[in-house]
N, C-alpha and C positions, 0 to 999 in steps of 0.2 A: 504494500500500500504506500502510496506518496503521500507529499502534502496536498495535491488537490484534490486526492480522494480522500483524506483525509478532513479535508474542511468540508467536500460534500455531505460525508456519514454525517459529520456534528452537526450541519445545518439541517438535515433531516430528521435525525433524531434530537436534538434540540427546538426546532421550531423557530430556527434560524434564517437571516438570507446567507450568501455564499461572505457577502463580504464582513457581515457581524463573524460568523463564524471562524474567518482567517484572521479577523480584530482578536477576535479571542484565544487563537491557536498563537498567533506573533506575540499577545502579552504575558502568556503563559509562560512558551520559551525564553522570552527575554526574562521574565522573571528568574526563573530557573535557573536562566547563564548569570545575573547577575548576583544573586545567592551564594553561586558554587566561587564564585569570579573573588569573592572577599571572604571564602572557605567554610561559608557555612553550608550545611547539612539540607537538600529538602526533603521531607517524611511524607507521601501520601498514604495515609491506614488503610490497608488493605488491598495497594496499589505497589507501591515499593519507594524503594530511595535512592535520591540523587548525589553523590557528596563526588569529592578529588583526591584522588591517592597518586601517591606520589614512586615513580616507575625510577630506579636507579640505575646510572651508568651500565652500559654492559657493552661488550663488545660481541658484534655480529659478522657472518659474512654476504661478500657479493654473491648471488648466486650463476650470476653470469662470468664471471674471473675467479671465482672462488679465494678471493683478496679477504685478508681481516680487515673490518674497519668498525671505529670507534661508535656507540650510539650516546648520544647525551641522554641526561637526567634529563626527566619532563614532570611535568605534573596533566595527569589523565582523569577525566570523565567518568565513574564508574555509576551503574542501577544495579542495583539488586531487587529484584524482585519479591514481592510480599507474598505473606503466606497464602491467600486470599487467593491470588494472580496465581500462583503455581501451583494450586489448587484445583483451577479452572482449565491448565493444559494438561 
């Protein structure tokens, strides 16, 4: 599923038009990025959680030259999934 099938289902099952429903999908996410963005946590109950962990240096290779090369430290996007949700698949 994409975003624009994505904003369709919400406007359908919300009782939305297409473009309320993509207001609402863009303030959501924006929400969510700027949450994680200053390291806090989001919790939906019963849905799962948003938070940033943090992926440490490692070294990888090319898979076309078979070369080692260095990867940086980053800081990554994790969900985990609630009980509720993994319940349901």
């Amino acid at each position: 599923m994409n975003k624009a099938e994505l904003v369709a289902k919400i406007a359908d099952d919300a009782g939305l038009s297409k473009s309320q429903a993509n207001a609402a999908l863009d303030a959501f996410t924006g929400a969510v990025t700027k949450a994680l963005k200053s390291g806090n946590k989001v919790t939906l109950v019963g849905f799962g959680t948003f938070s940033v962990t943090k992926r440490n240096a490692r070294t990888g290779r090319n898979p076309q030259t078979g070369a080692t090369i260095k990867i940086k430290a980053k800081k990554v996007a994790r969900f985990k999934a609630g009980k509720e949700l993994s319940a349901k698949l």
